[in-house]
N, C-alpha and C positions, 0 to 999 in steps of 0.2 A: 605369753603371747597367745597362749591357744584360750586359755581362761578369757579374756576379751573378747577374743571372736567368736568363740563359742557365746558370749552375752550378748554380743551382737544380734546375730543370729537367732537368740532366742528372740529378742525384744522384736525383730523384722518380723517372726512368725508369728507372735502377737498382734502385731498390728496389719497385717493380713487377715487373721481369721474372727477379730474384731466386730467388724461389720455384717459377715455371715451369721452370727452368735447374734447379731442382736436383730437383724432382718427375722429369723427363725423364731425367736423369742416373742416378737409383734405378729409375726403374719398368727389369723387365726384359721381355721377352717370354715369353708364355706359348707354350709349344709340346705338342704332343700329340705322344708315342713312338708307332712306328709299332707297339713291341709292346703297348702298352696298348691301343692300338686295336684291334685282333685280339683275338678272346675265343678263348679254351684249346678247344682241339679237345675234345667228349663223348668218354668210352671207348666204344670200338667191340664193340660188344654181337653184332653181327649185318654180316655183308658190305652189306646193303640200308639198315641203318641211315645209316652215313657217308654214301652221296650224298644221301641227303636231309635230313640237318643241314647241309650245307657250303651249300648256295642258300640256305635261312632265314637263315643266318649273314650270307651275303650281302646281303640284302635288307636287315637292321636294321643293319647297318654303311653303308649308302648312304642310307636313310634319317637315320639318325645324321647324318652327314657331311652331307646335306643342310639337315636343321635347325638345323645349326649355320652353313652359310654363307649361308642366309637371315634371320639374327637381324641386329635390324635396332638401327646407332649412333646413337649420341645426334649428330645436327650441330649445336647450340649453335654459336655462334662462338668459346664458350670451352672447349669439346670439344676444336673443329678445332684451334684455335690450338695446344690443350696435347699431341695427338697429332701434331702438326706435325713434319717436318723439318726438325734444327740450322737447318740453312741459310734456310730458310723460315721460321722463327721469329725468326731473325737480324732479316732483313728485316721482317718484321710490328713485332717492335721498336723498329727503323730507322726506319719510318714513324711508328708512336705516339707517338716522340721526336719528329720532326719536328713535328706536328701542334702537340705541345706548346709547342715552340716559337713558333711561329705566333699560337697565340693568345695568348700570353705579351707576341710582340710588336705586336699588336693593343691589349692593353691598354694596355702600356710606352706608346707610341705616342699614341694618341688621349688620354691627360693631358697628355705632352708637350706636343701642339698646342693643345691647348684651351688649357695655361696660357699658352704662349709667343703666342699669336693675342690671345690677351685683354689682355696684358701691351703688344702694339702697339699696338692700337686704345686702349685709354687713355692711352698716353703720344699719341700721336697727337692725341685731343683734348685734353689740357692744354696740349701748346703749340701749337695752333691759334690762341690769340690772341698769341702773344711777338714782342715787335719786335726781340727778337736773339738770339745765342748763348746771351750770358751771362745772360738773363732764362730761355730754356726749360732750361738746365740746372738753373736756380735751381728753377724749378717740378715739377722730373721730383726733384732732392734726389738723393739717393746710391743711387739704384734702378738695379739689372743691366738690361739686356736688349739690344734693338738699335739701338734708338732715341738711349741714351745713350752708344751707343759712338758712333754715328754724331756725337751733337752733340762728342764731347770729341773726335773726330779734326777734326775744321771746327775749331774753338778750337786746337786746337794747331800746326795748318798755319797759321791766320791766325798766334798767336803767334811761328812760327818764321819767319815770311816779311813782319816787321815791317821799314818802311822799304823794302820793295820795291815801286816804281809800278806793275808790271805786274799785273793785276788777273787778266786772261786766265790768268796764268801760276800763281796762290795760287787759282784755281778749278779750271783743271784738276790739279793738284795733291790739291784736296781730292776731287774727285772720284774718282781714283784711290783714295787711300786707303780712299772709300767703297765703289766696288766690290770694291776685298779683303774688306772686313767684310760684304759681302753674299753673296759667295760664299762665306767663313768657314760661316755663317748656312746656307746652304744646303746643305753639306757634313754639317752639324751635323743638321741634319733628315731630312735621307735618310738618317741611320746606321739600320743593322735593312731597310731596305729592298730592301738587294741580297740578303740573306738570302732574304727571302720570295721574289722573283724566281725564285731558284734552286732553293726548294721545290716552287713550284708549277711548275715546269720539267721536274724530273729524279724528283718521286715517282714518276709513274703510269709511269714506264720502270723504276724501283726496282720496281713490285710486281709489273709486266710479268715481270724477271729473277725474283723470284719465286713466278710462276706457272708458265713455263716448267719452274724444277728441279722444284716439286710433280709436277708433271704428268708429266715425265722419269722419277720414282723412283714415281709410279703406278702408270706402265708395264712397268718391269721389275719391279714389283709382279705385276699380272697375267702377266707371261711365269713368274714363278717359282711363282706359285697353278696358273698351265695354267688358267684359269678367266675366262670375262667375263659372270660374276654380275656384275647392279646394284650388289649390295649390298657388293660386295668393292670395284669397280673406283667408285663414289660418292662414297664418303669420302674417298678421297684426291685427288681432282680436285678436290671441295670444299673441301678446305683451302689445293691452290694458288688456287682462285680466289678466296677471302678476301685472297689477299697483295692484289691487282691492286685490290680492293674498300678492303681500308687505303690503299692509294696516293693512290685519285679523291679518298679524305676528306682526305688531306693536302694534295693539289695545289686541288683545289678551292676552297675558300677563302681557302689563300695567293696566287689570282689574285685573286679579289674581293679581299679585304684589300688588296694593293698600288696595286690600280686606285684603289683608296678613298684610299690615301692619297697615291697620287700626284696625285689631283684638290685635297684637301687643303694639299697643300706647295704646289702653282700656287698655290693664294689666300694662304697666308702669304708666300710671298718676293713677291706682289704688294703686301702690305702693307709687306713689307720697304724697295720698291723706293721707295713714297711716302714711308715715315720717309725716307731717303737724298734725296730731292727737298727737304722737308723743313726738315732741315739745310741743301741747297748753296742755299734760299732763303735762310735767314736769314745765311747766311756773304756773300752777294751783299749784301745790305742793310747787314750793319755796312760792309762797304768800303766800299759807296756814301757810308753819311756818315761816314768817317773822308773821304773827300775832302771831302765837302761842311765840314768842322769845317775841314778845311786850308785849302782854298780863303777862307773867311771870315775866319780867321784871317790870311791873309795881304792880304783887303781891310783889314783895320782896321789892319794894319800900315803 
C-alpha cells in the first residue's frame, strides 16, 4: 500500500515541477549592450558645444542606470521559486516531495490504525466470555487480524503437542509462537514511520544546503553588478531563504506526526499484548480439563 502511494506522489511531484524546469530552461537573460547604452555623440557645431553635451549625456545615462537598479521584484514565493537557482529549485522540490510524502503518510497511517485497533477491541470483547479455544475461534468465524492468529497458533501447539504431560512445556511453546506474531504485528505497524523520522531529521539541513548555494551565487552576484543596492542584492537572498523556510514545513510536522503515532502504536501493541494473554488463558484451561477428563476417566476405570 505505501509502495503506491509513495508512486503516487512521486509522479504528482513531477508534474508540478515540470513546467518550472522548463520555463527556466527557455527564459534567457536579458542584457543591455554597452553600446546601446551610450547615446551617438551630437555633431560638433562649435568647439564650446561638445563639453557641454558630454556631462548632460552623462547625468541621463546615470540617472537611467539608476532607475532601473531601483525597480523593485515581485517576491511572491512563486517569483522566488521560479527565478531560483538549478540547484536551489532542486532542493525546494526535494522538500515539496517530501512534505507530500508525509502527509500521505499521515493519512495512509491513521486508517490503518483506527481499523486495525477497532478490529482488536471487538474480537477482544467477543471472546471475553469463551471457556476455550475452540469456542473463541468459533465466535471470531474466518475474520483476519491478531487476535485470530493468536488463537489458531494456541490450537495448533495444543494439537501438535497431544499426548505430552508436560503442561509447562505446550505453554511456553505457545507463548513463543505468540511473541513472534506480536512482533510480526508490530513490524507491520511501524512501516512508513522510519520514513518520517528521517524527514523530519534531515529537511531543515536539506534547505540549510539550500540556503547556503542561494546565498553563495548572490554574492558573486553582487561582486559581478560592483553594486550593494537593496534591490539587487534582496532577491536573491530571498529566494535562498525560501529553501530553509520549505525545509521547517517539511520537518515540522513529520515530527509531530511520528510522535503522534508513535504514542498511537504503544496503545495498539498494548491491545496486542492482551489478545496474546488472552489466548495463552484459554490454551491454560483447555489443558487444565483435558486432565481433569483424564484423571476421571481413570477413577471410573
Amino acid at each position: 500500500m505505501f509502495r503506491t502511494v509513495l508512486k503516487l506522489a512521486a509522479v504528482a511531484a513531477f508534474v508540478l515541477a515540470a513546467p518550472a524546469l522548463a520555463q527556466q530552461r527557455s527564459a534567457e537573460p536579458a542584457q543591455l549592450s554597452p553600446a546601446a547604452a551610450e547615446p551617438a555623440p551630437p555633431p560638433a557645431a562649435s568647439g564650446a558645444a561638445v563639453p557641454a553635451a558630454a556631462p548632460s549625456a552623462g547625468v541621463e545615462t546615470a540617472s537611467a542606470s539608476k532607475s532601473v537598479l531601483t525597480v523593485p521584484r515581485e517576491l511572491s514565493p512563486w517569483s522566488m521559486f521560479m527565478s531560483a537557482d538549478v540547484v536551489v529549485k532542486a532542493v525546494m522540490i526535494g522538500l515539496a516531495f517530501a512534505s507530500l510524502v508525509t502527509w500521505t503518510i499521515f493519512i495512509a497511517k491513521m486508517i490503518e490504525l483506527s481499523v486495525v485497533q477497532q478490529k482488536v477491541r471487538s474480537a477482544l470483547k467477543k471472546v471475553s466470555d469463551a471457556r476455550s479455544l475452540a469456542e473463541a475461534q468459533f465466535v471470531l468465524g474466518s475474520k483476519e487480524g491478531a487476535l485470530p492468529s493468536l488463537l489458531a497458533a494456541c490450537m495448533r501447539e495444543a494439537r501438535q503437542s497431544a499426548g505430552i504431560s508436560s503442561d509447562a512445556g505446550i505453554k511456553e511453546r505457545a507463548a513463543s509462537s505468540c511473541a513472534e506474531i506480536v512482533r510480526a504485528e508490530a513490524r507491520r505497524v511501524r512501516l512508513g514511520m522510519g520514513l518520517l523520522a528521517t524527514i523530519g531529521a534531515t529537511s531543515p539541513f536539506v534547505g540549510l544546503f539550500g540556503t547556503v548555494w542561494g546565498i553563495m551565487n548572490s554574492f558573486i552576484g553582487i561582486s559581478k553588478a560592483q553594486t550593494t543596492n537593496l534591490a539587487v542584492v534582496a532577491p536573491g537572498i530571498a529566494e535562498a531563504l525560501l529553501a530553509t523556510a520549505i525545509g521547517l514545513v517539511a520537518a515540522i510536522p513529520a515530527v509531530i506526526i511520528y510522535n503522534h503515532f508513535a504514542r498511537v502504536t504503544k496503545g495498539y501493541l498494548e491491545l496486542v499484548n492482551r489478545a496474546s494473554g488472552a489466548a495463552a488463558r484459554l490454551l491454560s484451561r483447555d489443558l487444565d480439563r483435558t486432565h481433569v477428563s483424564g484423571g476421571a476417566r481413570a477413577a471410573a476405570e
